[in-house]
N, C-alpha and C positions, 0 to 999 in steps of 0.2 A: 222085899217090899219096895214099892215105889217110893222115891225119896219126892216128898213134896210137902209133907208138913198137914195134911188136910186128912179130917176124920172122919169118917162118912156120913157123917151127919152135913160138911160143906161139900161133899164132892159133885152133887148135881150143881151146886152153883161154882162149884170150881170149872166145868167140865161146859158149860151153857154156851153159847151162840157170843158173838162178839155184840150179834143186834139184834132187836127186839123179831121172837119168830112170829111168820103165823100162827095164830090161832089154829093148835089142834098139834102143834109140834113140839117134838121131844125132842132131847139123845137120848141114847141108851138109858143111861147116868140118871139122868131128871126121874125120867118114867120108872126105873126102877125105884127111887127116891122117895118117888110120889106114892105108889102102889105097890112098893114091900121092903119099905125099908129096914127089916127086919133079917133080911138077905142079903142087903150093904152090909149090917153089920155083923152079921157071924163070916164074913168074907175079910182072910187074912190080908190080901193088898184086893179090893175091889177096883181098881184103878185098873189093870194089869187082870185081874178076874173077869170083868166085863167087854173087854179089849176083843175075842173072837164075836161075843153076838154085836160086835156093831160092825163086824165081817158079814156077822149070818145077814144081820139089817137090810143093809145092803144090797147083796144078793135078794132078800124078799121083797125090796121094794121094785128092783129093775125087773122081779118076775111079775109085779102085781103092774107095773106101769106107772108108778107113782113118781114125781116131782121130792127130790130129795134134796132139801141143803145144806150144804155141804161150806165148811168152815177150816183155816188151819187149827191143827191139834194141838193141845197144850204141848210142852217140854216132854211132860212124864207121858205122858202118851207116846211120845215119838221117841223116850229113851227105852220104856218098858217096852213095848212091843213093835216098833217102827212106822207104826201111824203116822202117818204125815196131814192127813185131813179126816174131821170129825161130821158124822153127818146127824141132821134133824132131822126127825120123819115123822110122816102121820100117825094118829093111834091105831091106825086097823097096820100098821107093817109093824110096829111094836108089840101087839096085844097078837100076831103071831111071832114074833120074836121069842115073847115070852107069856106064853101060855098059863093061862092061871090056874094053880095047883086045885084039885079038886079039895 
């Protein structure tokens, strides 16, 4: 598990922007936070669990053409999985990220 002290109930605000984002931006983290947080928490190190879709993010934002911002990554970020930079993105590259269970 990620050593950081933070329970998933803090981890979207562990995980957020250094500055204030635009309006309509997430990270992974926040937005799953916000809209299933119920999947943070049956998730044994979510820190470290959500670390590939903000791989997949990514990749879906530079296929849809979007403006993504991009921040350094916390510690646990860059010690669990080697993230060096954290990105914010729109809700339409999120809401294909992670698609909502029927």
């Amino acid at each position: 598990m990620s050593d950081t002290g933070q329970t998933f109930l803090n981890i979207a605000d562990y995980l957020q922007a250094p500055a204030p984002l635009p309006p309509g931006y997430e990270t992974c983290w926040g937005f799953l936070a916000r809209t299933e947080p119920e999947t943070l928490s049956l998730m044994m190190d979510p820190i470290a669990g959500i670390a590939p879709d903000e791989l997949r993010a990514r990749r879906i934002a530079k296929a849809m053409l979007v403006p993504v911002m991009t921040f350094p990554a916390p510690a646990c970020l860059t010690a669990a999985e080697g993230l060096t930079m954290i990105g914010a993105y729109p809700a339409a590259v999120l809401e294909r990220t992670f698609p909502a269970s029927p």
